[in-house]
C-alpha positions in Angstrom: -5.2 21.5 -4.8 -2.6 20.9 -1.9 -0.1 24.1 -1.4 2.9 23.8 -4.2 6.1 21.4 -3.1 9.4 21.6 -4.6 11.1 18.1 -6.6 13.1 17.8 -3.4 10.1 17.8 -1.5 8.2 15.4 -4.0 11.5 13.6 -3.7 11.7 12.7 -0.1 8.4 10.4 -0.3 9.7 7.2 -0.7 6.8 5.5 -3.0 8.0 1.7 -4.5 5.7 -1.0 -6.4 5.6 -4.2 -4.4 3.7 -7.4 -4.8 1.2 -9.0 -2.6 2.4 -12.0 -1.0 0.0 -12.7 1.1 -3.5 -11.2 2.5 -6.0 -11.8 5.4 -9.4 -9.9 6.8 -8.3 -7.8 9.7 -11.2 -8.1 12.0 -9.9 -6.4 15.2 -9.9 -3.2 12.9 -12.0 -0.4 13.5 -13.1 0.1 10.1 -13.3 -3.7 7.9 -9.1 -3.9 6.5 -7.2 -6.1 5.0 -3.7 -7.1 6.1 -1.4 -7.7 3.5 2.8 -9.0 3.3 4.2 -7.2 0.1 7.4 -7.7 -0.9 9.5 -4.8 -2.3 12.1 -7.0 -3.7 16.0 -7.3 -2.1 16.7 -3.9 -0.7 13.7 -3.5 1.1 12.1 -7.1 1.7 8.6 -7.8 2.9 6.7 -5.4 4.9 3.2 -5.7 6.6 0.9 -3.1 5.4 -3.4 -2.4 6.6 -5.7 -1.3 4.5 -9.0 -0.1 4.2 -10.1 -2.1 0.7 -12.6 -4.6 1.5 -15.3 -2.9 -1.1 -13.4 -3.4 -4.0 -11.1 -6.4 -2.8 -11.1 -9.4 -0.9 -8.2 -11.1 0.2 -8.1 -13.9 -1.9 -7.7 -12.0 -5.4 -5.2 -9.5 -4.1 -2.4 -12.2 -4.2 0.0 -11.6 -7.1 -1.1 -7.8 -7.3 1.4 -5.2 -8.1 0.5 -2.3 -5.7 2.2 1.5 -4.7 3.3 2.5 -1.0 4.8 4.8 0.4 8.1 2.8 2.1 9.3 5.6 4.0 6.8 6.6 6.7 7.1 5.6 10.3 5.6 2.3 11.3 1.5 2.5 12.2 0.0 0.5 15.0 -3.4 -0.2 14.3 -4.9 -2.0 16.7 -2.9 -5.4 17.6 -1.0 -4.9 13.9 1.9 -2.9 13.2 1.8 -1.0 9.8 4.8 -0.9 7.8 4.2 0.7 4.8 1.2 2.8 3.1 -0.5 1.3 0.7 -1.5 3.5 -2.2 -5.0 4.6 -3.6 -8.1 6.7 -4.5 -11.4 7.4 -3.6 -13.9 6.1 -5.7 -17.2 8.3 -6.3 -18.6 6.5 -3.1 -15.5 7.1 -0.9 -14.4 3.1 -1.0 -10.7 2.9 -1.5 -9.5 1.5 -5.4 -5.5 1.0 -5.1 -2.9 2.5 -6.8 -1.3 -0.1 -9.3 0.8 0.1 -12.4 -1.0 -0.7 -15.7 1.7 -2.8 -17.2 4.3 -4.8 -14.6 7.9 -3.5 -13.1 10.2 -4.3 -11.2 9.6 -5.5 -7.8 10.9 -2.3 -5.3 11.0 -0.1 -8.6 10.4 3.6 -7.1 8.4 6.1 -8.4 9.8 8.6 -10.5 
């Protein structure tokens, strides 16, 4: 277990549901990605987002899908593609990445609470 955080601490990581408008291989990554568009509704709009998910995801089916990120970080370059947001998950038992999703629908740019 990480060292013990206050709420205003748990507070100040900004972490919204957005869905995936639109995703593509990332190739020029160092480890196989996926580049995705997720749109956090009004307030925050669309923001670009890598992500190491290729095991459990192809691009194709991740359209539509409600996913977690953190909103609040600094931007990422990775490689020739700037990172936006964090994009939310676990390690399974082998290490690949399963993401962090809602099991019923919200609101688009709904935070975490």
């Amino acid at each position: 277990m990480s060292e013990q955080i206050t709420f205003d601490d748990f507070m100040a990581v900004d972490i919204r549901i957005g869905e995936i408008v639109s995703a593509e291989p990332f190739p020029e990554a160092r480890k196989p990605a996926i580049k995705m568009v997720i749109d956090f509704g009004e307030d925050l709009g669309r923001k670009k987002s890598s992500a190491q998910i290729t095991v459990h995801y192809s691009p194709d089916e991740l359209v539509g899908r409600q996913v977690m990120a953190v909103v609040n970080f600094p931007p990422r370059q990775i490689g020739p593609f700037m990172s936006e947001v964090l994009t939310l998950g676990f390690a399974d038992s082998d290490g690949a990445i399963v993401l962090a999703t809602p099991d019923k629908s919200v609101p688009v740019g709904a935070r975490l609470m």
